[in-house]
N, C-alpha and C positions, 0 to 999 in steps of 0.2 A: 733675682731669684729668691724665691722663698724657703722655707726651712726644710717645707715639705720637698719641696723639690730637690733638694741637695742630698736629700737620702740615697744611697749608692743601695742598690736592689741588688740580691742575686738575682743567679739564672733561675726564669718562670720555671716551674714544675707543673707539669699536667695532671691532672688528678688520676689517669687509669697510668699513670706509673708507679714503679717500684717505688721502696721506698729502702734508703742504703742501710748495708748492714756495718753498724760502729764498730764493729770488728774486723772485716776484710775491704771495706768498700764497693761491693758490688753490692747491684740493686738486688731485692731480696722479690724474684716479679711473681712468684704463687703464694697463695696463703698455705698450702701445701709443704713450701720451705720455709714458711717464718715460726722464729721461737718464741714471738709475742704471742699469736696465735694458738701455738699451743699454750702457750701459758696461760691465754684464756681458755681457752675447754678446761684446762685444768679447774681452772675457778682461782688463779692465782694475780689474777690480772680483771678490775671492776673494768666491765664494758667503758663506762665515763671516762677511763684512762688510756684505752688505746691510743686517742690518736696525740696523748702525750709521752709516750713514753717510746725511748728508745729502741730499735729494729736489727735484730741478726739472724742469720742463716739458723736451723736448727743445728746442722754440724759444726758453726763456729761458737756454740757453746756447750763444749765437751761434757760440761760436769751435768747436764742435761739427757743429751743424745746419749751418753754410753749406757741407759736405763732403756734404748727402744733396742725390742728382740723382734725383728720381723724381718725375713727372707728379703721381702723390698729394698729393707735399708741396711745397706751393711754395717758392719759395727765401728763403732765409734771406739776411741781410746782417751781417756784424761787422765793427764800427767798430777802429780803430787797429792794432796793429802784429800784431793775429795775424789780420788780413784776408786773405782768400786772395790779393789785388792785391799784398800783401807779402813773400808766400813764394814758396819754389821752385816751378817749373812742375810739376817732377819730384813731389816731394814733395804738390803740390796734387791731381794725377791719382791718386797711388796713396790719398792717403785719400779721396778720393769712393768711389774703389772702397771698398776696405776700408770705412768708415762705412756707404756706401749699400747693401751687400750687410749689414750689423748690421739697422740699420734695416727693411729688407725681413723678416730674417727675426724681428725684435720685431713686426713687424704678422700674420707667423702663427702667430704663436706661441699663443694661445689656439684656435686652429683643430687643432694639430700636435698635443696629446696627452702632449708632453713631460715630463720629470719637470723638477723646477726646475733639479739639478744638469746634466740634458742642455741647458742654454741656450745656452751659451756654444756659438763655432763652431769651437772647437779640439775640442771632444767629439763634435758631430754636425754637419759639418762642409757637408750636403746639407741643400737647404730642404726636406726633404720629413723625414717622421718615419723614425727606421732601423728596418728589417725583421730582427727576429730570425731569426738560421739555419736 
């Protein structure tokens, strides 16, 4: 047997599945639920690095989600010192906006038509798809 052979493989993964959340373990299966995803629209996350960086629910990371204010989603709660009750007033208003205007545009995002690189809302900056000239 050779070297190569003796490599002990996980379980094959298919490419149109989830991909697990390092927080809960459950697969993360819409872009809709993933916090990577928003953290790209945000511009917080370079396209070249998604598919290295690790995957979780948007509500299993608190210090995130308790900044989305939208009827959809109900509110989220984070415990200790990056609770919204702990931060600036200032600072707590403008990331709801900023996050909850992300979020918003991750839920149309498979509706929009988008290329992946247009995700983020420093590139297309309107929730609606851009009309070529």
């Amino acid at each position: 047997m050779s070297g190569a052979d003796s490599i002990q493989r996980g379980p094959a993964v298919r490419c149109d599945e989830g991909y697990r959340c390092e927080v809960c373990g459950r697969d993360v299966d819409a872009i809709t639920d993933s916090d990577l995803y928003l953290r790209y629209v945000l511009g917080e996350v370079p396209l070249e690095r998604l598919h290295l960086l690790p995957e979780r629910h948007i509500r299993c990371n608190p210090s995130v989600a308790q900044f989305i204010i939208d009827e959809s989603f109900p509110p989220a709660a984070c415990e200790g010192p990056f609770a919204k009750g702990h931060l600036d007033a200032e600072y707590v208003r403008s990331e709801e906006v900023r996050i909850t205007r992300a979020w918003r545009r991750l839920q149309q995002l498979p509706a929009l038509g988008l290329s992946i690189a247009e995700y983020p809302l420093a590139v297309t900056p309107s929730d609606r798809r851009p009309t070529p000239s």
